[in-house]
MIVO-262055 format. One record per residue (C-alpha): residue number from 1; z, y, x. Coordinates in nm, 3 decimals. Last residue first. Layout:
N
@mivex = NUM, w = Z, v = Y, u = X $
...
//
This chain:
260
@mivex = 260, w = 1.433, v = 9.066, u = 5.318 $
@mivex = 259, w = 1.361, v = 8.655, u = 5.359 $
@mivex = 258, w = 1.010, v = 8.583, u = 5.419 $
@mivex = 257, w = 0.768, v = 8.430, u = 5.170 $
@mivex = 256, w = 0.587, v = 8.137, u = 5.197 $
@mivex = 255, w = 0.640, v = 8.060, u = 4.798 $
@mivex = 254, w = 0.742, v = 7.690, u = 4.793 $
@mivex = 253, w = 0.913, v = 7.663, u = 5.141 $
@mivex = 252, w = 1.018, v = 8.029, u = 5.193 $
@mivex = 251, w = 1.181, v = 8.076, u = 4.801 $
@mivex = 250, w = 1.401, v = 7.774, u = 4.880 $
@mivex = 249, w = 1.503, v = 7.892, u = 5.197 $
@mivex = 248, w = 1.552, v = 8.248, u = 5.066 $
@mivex = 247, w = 1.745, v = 8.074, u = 4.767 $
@mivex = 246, w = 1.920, v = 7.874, u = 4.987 $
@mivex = 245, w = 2.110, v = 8.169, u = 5.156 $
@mivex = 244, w = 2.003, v = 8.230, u = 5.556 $
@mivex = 243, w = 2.316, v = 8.160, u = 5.784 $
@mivex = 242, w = 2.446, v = 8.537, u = 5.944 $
@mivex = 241, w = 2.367, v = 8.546, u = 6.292 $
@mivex = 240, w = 2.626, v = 8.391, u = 6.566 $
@mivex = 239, w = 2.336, v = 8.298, u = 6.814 $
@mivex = 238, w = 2.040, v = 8.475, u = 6.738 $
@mivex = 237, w = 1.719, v = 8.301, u = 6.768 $
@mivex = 236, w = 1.365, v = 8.478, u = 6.761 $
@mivex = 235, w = 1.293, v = 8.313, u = 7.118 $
@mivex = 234, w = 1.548, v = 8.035, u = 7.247 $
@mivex = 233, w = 1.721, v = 8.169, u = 7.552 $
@mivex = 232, w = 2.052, v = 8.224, u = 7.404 $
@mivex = 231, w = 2.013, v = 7.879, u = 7.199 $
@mivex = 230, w = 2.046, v = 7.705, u = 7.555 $
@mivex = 229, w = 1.719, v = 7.527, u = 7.670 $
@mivex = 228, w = 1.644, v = 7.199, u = 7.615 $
@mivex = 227, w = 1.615, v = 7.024, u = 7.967 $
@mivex = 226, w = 1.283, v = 6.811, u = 7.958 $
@mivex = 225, w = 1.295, v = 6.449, u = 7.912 $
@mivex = 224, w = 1.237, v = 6.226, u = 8.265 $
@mivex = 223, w = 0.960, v = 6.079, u = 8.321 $
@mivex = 222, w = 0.830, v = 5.763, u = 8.102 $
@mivex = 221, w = 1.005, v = 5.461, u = 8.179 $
@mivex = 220, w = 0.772, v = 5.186, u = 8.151 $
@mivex = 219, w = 0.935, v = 4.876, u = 8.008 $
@mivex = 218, w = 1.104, v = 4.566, u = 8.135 $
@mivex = 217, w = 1.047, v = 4.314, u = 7.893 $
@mivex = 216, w = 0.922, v = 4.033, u = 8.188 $
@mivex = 215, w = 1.125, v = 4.129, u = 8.419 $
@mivex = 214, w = 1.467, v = 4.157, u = 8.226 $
@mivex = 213, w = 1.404, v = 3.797, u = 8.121 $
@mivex = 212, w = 1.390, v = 3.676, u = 8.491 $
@mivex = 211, w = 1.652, v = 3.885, u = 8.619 $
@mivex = 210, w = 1.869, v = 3.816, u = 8.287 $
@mivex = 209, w = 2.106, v = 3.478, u = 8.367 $
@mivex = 208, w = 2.148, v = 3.615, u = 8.708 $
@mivex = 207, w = 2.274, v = 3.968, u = 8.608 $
@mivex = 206, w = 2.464, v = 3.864, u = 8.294 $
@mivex = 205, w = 2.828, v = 3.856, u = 8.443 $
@mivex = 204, w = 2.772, v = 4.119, u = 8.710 $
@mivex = 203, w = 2.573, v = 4.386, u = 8.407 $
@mivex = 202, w = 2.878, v = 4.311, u = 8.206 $
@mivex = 201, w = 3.134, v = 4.451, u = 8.469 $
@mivex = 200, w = 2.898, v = 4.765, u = 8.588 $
@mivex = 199, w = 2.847, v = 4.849, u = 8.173 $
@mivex = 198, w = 3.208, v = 4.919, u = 8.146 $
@mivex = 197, w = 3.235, v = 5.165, u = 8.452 $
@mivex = 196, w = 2.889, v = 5.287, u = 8.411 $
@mivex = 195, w = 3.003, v = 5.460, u = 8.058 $
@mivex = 194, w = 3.179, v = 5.756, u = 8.159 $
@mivex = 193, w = 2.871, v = 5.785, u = 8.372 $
@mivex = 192, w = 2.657, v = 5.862, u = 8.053 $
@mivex = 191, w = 2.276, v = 5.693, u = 8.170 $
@mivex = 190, w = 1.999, v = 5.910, u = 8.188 $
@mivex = 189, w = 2.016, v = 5.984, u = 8.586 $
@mivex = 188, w = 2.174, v = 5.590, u = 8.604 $
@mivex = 187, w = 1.799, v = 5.453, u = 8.515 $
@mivex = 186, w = 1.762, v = 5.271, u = 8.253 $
@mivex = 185, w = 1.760, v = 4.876, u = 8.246 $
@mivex = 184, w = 1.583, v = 4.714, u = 7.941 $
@mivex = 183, w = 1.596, v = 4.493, u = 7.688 $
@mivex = 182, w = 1.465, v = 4.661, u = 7.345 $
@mivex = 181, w = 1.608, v = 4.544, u = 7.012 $
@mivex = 180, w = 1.817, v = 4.878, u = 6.982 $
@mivex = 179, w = 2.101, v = 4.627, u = 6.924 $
@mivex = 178, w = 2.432, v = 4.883, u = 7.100 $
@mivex = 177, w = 2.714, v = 4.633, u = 7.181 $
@mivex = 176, w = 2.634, v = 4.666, u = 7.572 $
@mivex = 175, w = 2.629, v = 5.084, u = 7.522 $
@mivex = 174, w = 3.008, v = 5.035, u = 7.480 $
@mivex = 173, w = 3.254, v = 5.167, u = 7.203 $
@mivex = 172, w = 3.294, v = 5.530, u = 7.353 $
@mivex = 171, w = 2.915, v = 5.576, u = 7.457 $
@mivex = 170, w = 2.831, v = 5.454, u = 7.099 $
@mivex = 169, w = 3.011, v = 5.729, u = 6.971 $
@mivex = 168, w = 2.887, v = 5.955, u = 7.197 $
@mivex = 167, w = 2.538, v = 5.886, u = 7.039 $
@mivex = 166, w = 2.264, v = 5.675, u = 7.274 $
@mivex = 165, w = 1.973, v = 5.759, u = 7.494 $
@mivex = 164, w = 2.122, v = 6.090, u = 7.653 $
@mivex = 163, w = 1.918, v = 6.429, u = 7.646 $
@mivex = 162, w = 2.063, v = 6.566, u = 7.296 $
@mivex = 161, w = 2.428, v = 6.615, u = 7.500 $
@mivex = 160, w = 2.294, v = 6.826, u = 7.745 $
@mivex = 159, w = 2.595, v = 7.024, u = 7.822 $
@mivex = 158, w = 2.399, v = 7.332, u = 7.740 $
@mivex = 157, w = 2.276, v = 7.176, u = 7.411 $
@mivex = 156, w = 2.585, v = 7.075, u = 7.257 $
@mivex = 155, w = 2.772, v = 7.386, u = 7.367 $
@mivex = 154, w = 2.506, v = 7.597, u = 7.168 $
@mivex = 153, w = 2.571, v = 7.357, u = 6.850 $
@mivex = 152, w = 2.883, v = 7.414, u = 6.861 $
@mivex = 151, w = 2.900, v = 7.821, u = 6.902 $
@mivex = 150, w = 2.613, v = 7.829, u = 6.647 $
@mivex = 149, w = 2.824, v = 7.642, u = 6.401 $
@mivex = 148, w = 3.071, v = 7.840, u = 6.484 $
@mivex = 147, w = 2.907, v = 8.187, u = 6.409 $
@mivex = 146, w = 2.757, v = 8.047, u = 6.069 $
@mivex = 145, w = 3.105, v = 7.900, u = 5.952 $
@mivex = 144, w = 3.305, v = 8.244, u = 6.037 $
@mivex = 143, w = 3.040, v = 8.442, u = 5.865 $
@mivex = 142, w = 3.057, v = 8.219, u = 5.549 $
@mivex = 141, w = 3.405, v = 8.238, u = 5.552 $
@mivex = 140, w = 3.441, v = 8.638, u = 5.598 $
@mivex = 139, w = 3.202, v = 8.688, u = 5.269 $
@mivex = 138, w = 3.386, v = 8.443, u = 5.091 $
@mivex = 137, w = 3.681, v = 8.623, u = 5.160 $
@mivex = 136, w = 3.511, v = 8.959, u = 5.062 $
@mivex = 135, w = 3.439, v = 8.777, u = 4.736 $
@mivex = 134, w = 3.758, v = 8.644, u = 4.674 $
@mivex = 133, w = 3.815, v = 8.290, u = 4.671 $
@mivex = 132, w = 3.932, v = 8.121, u = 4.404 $
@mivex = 131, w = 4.319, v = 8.083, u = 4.287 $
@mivex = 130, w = 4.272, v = 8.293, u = 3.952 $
@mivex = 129, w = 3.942, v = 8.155, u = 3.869 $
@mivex = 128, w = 4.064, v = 7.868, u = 3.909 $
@mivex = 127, w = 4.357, v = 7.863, u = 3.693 $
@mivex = 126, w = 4.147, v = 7.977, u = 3.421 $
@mivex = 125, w = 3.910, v = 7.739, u = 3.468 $
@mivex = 124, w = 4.213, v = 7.455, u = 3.478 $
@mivex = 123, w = 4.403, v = 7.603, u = 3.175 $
@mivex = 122, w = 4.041, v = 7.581, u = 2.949 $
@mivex = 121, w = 4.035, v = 7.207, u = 3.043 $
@mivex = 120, w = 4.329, v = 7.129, u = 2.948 $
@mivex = 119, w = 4.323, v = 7.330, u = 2.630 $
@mivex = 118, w = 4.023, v = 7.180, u = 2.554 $
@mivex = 117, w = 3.697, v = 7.389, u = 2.452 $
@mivex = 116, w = 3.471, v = 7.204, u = 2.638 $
@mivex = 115, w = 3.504, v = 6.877, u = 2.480 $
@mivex = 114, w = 3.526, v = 7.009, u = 2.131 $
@mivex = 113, w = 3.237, v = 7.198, u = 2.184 $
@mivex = 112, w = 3.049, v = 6.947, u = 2.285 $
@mivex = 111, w = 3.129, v = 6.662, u = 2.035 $
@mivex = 110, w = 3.066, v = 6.980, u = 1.795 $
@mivex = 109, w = 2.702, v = 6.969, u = 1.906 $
@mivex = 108, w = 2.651, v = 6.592, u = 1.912 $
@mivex = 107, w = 2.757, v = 6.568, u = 1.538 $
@mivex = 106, w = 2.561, v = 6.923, u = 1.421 $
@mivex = 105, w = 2.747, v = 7.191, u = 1.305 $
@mivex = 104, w = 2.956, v = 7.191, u = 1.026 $
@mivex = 103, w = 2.876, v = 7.444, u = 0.692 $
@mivex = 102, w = 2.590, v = 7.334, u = 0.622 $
@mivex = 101, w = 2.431, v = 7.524, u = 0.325 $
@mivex = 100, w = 2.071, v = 7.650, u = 0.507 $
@mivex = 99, w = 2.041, v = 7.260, u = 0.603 $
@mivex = 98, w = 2.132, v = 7.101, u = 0.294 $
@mivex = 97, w = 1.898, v = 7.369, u = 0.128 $
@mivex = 96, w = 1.593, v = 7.282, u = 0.357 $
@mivex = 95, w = 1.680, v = 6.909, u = 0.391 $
@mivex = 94, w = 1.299, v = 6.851, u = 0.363 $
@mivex = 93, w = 1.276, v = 6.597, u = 0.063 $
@mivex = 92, w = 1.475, v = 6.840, u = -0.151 $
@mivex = 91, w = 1.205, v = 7.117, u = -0.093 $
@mivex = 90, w = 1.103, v = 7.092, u = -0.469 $
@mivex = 89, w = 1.423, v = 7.072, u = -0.594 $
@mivex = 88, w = 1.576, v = 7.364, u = -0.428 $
@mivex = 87, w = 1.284, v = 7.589, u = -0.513 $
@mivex = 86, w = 1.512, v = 7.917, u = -0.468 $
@mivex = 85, w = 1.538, v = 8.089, u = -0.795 $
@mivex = 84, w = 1.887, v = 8.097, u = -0.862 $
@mivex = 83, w = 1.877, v = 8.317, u = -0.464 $
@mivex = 82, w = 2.000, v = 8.132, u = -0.198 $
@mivex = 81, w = 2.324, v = 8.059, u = -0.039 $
@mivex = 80, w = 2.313, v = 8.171, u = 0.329 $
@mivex = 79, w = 2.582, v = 8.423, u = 0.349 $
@mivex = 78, w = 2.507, v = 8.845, u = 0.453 $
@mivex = 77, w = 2.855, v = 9.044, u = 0.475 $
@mivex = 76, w = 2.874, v = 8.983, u = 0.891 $
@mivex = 75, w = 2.549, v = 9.031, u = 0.899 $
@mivex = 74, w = 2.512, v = 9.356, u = 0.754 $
@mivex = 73, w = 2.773, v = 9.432, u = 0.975 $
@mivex = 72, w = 2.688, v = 9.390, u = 1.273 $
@mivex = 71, w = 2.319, v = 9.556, u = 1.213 $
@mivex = 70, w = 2.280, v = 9.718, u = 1.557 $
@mivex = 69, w = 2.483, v = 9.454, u = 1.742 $
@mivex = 68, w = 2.284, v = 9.215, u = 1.598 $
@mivex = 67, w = 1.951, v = 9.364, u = 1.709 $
@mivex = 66, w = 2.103, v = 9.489, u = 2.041 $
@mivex = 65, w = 2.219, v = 9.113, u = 2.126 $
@mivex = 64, w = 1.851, v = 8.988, u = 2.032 $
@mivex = 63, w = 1.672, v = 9.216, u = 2.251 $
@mivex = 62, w = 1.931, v = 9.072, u = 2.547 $
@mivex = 61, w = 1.834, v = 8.719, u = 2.435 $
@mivex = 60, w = 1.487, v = 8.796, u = 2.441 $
@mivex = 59, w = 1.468, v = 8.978, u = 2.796 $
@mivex = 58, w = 1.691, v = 8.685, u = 2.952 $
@mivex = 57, w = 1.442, v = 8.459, u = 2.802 $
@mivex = 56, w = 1.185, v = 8.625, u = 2.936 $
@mivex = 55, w = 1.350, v = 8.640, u = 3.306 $
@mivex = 54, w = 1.425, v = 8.267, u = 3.260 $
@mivex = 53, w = 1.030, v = 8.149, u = 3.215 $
@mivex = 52, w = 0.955, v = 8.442, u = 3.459 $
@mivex = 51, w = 1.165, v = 8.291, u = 3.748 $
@mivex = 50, w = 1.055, v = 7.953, u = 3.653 $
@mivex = 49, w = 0.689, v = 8.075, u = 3.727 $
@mivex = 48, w = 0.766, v = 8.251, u = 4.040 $
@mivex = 47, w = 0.930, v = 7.925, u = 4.164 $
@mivex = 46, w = 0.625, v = 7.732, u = 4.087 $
@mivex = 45, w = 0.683, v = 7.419, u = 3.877 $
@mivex = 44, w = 0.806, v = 7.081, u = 3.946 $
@mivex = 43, w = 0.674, v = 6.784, u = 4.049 $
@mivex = 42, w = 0.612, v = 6.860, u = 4.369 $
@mivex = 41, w = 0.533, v = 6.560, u = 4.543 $
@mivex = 40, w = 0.325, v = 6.430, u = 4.328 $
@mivex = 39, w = 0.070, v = 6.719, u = 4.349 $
@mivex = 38, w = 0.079, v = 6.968, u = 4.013 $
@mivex = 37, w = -0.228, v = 7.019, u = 3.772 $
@mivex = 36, w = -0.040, v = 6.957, u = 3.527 $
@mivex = 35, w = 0.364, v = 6.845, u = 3.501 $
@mivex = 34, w = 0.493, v = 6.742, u = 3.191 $
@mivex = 33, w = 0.883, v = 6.710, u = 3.178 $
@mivex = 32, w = 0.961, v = 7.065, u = 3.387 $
@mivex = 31, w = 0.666, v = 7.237, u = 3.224 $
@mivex = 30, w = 0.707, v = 7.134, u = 2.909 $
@mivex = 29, w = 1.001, v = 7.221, u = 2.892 $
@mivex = 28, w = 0.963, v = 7.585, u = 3.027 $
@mivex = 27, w = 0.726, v = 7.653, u = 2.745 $
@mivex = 26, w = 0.935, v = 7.476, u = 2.445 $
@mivex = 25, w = 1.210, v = 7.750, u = 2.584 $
@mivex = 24, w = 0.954, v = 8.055, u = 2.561 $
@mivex = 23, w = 0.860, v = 7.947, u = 2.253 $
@mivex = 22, w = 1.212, v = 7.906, u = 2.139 $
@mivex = 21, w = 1.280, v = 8.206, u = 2.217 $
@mivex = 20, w = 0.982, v = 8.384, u = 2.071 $
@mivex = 19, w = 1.046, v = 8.247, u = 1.708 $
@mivex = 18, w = 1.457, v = 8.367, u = 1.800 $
@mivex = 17, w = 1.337, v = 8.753, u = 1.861 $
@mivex = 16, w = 1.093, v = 8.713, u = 1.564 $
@mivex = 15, w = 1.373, v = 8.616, u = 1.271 $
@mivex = 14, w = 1.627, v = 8.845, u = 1.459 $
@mivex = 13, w = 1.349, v = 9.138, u = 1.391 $
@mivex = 12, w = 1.314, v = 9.016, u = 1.003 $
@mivex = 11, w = 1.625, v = 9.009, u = 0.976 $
@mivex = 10, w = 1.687, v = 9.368, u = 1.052 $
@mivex = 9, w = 1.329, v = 9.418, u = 0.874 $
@mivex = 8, w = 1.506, v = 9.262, u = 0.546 $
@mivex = 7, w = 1.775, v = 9.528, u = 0.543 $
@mivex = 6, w = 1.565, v = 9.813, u = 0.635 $
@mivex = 5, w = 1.419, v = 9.750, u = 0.339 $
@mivex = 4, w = 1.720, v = 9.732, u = 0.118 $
@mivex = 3, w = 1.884, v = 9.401, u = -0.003 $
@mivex = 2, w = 2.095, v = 9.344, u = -0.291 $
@mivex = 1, w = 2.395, v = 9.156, u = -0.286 $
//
């Protein structure tokens, strides 16, 4: 088939739009596997630069969906066998015509494609997407989850449970079987007096075996911890408030920038 001008700048448009794709792809790779100029601690980029990276590929894939839309059906009649004159010979070293003839996609590309593209597989998105939540339900779970978390963690504090020495779980199983590698008596005002009861029987046992010992390691107590304060009285907090998404988090830590 012969080709008319407009023809050859419809490929020549798709020829451009891919060019600058893979540019902008070779770009963001190299970034992510060759960091310059970039602590060791955060190896990778910026976030405003990986937002550009993917907004210009966004911009070149869309530019390239309106190109082939535009000329669908020249390029639905076009076929890659070339011209009688194409200098098969002479590029037979480079795989040019094998390439522009191959019919099968490459090995580790149709391993992929066969993999995703499984009936089992395809029955289990589907069936997902029909049993998912909702986004109004979503909406109501998050809420829920951010308002009892608050509730939890409020009780926590009031009842003073960050001011004790040990977890509750080591309350329940016996401070005596907690190795903190320090030997020490604490005073009963910081001690959990659900857990006197069991400590009073050990402390009879091993009382004259450790008054000598228990002299010499006994520490300095320093005063008392300070109350926390509930999360009602906490300035800028509000109990119950919506949980901040990770992309605001993420966006505060690398970019300073406060969530709108």
């Amino acid at each position: 088939m012969s080709l008319t001008q407009a023809d050859i700048r419809s490929f020549e448009q798709v020829r451009q739009r891919l060019v600058t794709t893979q540019q902008s792809l070779d770009l963001l790779r190299s970034k992510l596997i060759n960091p310059q100029n970039r602590e060791e601690l955060d190896p990778l980029p910026p976030w405003p630069s990986l937002q550009e990276s993917a907004n210009s590929f966004v911009r070149n894939m869309d530019d390239l969906q309106k190109i082939m839309e535009s000329s669908q059906e020249l390029f639905k009649t076009a076929h890659a066998y070339p011209h009688a004159t194409f200098p098969g010979t002479t590029f037979e070293g480079n795989l040019i015509l094998a390439r522009l003839l191959r019919k099968r996609v490459e090995p580790d590309v149709e391993a992929w494609i066969k993999e995703h593209t499984e009936d089992t597989k395809v029955q289990q998105w589907d069936q997902h997407r029909e049993t998912g939540l909702q986004q109004d339900e979503q909406q109501r779970l998050l809420t829920y989850a951010g308002e009892e978390n608050a509730r939890v963690l409020e009780e926590l504090v009031t009842k003073g449970a960050m001011d004790f020495d040990y977890t509750l779980a080591e309350y329940e199983e016996g401070v005596g079987k907690v190795r903190t590698g320090l030997k020490r008596k604490l005073p009963k005002k910081l001690r959990n007096p659900a857990a006197d009861e069991d400590e009073d029987d050990e402390d009879d046992e091993d009382e004259e075996d450790s008054e000598d010992e228990d002299e010499e390691m006994e520490d300095v107590m320093p005063e008392a911890p300070v109350k926390l304060s509930a999360l009602n009285d906490v300035k800028g907090l509000i109990p119950g408030a919506y949980a901040m998404r990770l992309d605001d988090v993420l966006k505060f830590v690398t970019m300073g920038a406060r969530p709108t």
